[in-house]
C-alpha positions in Angstrom: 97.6 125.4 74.7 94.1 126.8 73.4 92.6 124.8 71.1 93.2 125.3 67.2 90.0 126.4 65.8 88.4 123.8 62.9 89.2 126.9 60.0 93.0 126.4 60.5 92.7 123.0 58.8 93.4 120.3 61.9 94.3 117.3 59.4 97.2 119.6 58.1 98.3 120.7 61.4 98.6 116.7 62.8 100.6 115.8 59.6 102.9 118.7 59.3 106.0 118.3 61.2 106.4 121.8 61.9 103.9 121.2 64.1 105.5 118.0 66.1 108.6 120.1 66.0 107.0 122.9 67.9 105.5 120.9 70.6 108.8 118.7 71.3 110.6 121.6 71.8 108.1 123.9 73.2 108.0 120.5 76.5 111.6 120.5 76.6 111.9 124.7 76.9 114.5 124.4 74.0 113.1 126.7 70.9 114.4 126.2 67.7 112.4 128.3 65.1 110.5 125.1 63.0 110.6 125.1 59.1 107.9 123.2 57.4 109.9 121.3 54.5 107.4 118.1 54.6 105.8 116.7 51.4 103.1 115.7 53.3 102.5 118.9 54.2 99.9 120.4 52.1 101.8 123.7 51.0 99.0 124.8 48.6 96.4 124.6 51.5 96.3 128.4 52.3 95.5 126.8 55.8 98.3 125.3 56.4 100.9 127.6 55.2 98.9 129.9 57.6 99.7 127.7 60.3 103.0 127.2 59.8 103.9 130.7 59.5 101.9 131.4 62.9 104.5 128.7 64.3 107.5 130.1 63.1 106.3 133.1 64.0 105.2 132.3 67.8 108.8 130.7 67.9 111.0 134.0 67.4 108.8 135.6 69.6 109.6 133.3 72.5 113.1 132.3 71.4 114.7 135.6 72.5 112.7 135.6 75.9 113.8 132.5 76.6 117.2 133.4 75.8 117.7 136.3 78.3 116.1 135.0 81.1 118.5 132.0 80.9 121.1 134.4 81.3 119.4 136.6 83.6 119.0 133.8 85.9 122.1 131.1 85.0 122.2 127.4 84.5 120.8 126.3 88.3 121.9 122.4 89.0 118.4 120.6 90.1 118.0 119.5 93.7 116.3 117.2 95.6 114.2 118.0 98.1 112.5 115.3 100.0 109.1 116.9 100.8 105.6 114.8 100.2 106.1 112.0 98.3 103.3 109.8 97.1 103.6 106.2 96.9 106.5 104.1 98.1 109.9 104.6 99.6 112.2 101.9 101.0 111.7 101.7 104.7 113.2 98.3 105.6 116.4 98.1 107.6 119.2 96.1 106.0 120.3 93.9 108.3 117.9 91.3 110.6 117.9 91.1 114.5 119.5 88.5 116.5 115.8 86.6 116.0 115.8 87.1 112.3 113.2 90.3 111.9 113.6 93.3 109.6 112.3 96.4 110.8 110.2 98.7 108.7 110.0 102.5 109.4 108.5 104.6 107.9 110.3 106.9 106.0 109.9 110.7 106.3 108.6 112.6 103.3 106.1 109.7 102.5 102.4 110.5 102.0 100.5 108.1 101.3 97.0 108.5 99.5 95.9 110.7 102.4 94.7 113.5 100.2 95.4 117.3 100.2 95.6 119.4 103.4 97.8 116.2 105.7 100.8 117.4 107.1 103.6 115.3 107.4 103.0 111.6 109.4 104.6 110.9 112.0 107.0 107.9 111.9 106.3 104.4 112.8 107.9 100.8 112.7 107.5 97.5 113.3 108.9 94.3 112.4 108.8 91.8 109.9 110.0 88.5 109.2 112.0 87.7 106.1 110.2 87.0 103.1 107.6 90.2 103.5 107.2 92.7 100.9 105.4 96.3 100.2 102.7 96.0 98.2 100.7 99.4 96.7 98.2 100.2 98.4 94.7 101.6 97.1 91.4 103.6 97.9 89.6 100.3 97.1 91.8 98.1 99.5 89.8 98.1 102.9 90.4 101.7 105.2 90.1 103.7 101.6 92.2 107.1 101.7 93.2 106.3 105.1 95.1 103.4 104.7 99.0 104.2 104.9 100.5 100.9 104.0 100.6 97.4 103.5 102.8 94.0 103.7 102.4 90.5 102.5 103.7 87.3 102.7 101.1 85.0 100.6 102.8 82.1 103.2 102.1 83.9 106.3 100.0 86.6 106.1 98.7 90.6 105.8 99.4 93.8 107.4 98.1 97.3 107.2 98.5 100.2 109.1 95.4 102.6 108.9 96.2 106.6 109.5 93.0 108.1 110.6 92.1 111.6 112.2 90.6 110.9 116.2 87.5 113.0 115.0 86.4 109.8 113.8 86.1 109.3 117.3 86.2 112.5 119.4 83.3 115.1 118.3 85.5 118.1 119.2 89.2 118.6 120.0 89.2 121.3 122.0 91.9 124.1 121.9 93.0 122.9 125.6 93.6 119.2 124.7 97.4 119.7 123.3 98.7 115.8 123.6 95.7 113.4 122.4 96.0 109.7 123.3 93.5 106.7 123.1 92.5 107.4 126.6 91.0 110.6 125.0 89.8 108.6 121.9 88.0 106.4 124.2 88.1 102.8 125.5 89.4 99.7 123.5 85.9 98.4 123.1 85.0 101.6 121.2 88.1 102.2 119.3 87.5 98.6 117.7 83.7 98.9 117.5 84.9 102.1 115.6 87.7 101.3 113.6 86.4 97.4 112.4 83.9 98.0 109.5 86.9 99.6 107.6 89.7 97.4 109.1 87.6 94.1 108.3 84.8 94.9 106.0 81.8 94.6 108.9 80.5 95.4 111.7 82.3 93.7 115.1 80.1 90.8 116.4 79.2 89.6 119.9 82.6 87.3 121.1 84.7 88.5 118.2 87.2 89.9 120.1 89.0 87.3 122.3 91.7 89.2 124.1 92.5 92.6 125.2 95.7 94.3 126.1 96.5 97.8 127.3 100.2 99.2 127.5 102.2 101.8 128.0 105.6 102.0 125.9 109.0 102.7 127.3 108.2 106.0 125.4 105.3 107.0 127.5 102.5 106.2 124.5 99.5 104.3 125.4 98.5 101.4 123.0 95.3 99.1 122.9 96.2 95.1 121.4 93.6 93.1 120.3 93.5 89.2 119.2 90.3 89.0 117.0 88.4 86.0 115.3 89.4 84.4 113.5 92.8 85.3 113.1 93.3 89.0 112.9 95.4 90.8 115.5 95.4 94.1 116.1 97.3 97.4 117.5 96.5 100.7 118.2 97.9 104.2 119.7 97.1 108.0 119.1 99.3 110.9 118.4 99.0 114.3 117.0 95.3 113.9 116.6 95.3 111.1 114.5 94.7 107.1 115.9 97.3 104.5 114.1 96.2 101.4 113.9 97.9 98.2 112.5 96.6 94.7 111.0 97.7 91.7 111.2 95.2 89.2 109.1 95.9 85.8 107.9 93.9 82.4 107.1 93.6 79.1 109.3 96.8 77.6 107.8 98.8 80.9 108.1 98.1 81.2 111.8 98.7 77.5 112.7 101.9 77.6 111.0 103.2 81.5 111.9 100.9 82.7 114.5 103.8 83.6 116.8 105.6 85.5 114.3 102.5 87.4 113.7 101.8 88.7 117.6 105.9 89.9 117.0 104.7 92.1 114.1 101.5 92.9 116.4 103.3 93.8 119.8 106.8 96.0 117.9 104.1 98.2 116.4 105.4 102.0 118.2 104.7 105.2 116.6 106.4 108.3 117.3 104.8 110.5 120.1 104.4 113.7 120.6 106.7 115.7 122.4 
């Protein structure tokens, strides 16, 4: 609404509920022509009177608009339509495995913080033991915009999974490159050299990463699995121009006491590939 210019007396306008009247059922879309009865209302102010009557007035104009084209158009029930939704939705299964893990996958219509212009993710899972829960997720929070999601368990550790375009990597995806995988990204040494300021906070150093693993998936997609000082483990794959890559970070007692519960979180990461 355009601002009320200072002549129409604003400390009349605040106390007169005419004017709270207006506004409650001007949000609502339900007019009902307002009638300024208030004591507190200033009725010898020539301002105010004038403001009330430009009220009433604005509200029998509208009233009978609003009237016809809820005829014109009918009562219409409200649906839901799962489309983009920021922030969290429930994406842990149910029930456990036979060894006790939940899986999280994630669910469809979820954005994330990615920003304007992403089109829909695709899915990915992985497990987790009992006891881990979604926790928000911010621009501050290492991997900025691009970080998708994250789990904790303050007992056993940290994961995020980092959505990120391949031009990070790739200069130019060229209209002939249909199907982009981390072979087109580039080597492991690369893809973590690229990825770890964001994912850790700094620059990879010199013996810093202590094992690599390449494999291919029973669904054809090609992932890069690295073990990381000190205790960070890591997994990556690439998919409809963008690289997904999951964290798994936790202190010296967490890894002592749940390191192999961690590489299980590490090695179910899968993403869904492109057809």
């Amino acid at each position: 609404m355009a601002p009320i210019a200072p002549s129409l007396a604003q400390g009349h306008i605040l106390r007169c509920p005419a004017r709270v009247k207006f506004i409650a059922s001007s949000s609502s879309r339900r007019f009902v022509a307002p009638r300024c009865t208030s004591l507190r209302c200033d009725q010898d102010s020539p301002a105010a009177r004038e403001v009330c009557t430009t009220f009433a007035r604005r509200e029998a104009l509208i009233a009978p608009i609003a009237a016809a084209a809820t005829l014109a158009f009918g009562a219409r029930p409200s649906q839901a339509i799962q489309g983009l939704i920021a922030g969290r939705i429930p994406g842990l299964s149910k029930q456990p495995d036979e060894d006790g893990f939940y899986m999280y996958t994630r669910p469809e219509g979820k954005s994330g913080g990615h920003g304007v212009g992403w089109s829909e993710i695709p899915q990915y899972q992985f497990k987790v033991p009992k006891g881990w829960d979604e926790i928000p997720v911010s621009i501050a929070d290492l991997g900025g915009t691009e970080i998708d999601l994250r789990y904790q368990n303050k007992e056993q550790g940290d994961v995020a999974v980092v959505v990120a375009p391949v031009l990070r990597l790739i200069d130019q995806v060229g209209p002939r490159v249909v199907k982009i995988t981390l072979r087109e990204v580039g080597p492991p040494q690369r893809v973590i050299e690229g990825f770890a300021p964001e994912l850790f906070g700094r620059p990879l150093d010199e013996g810093d990463v202590l094992n690599t693993e390449v494999a291919v998936r029973e669904d054809g997609g090609l992932y890069y699995l690295w073990e990381l000082k000190p205790h960070n483990l890591v997994a990556a794959t690439a998919t409809k121009n963008r690289v997904f890559i999951l964290t798994v970070t936790s202190n010296a007692r967490q890894w002592k006491k749940h390191a192999d519960e961690l590489r299980v979180i590490q090695k179910s990461f899968r993403v869904q590939q492109e057809a």
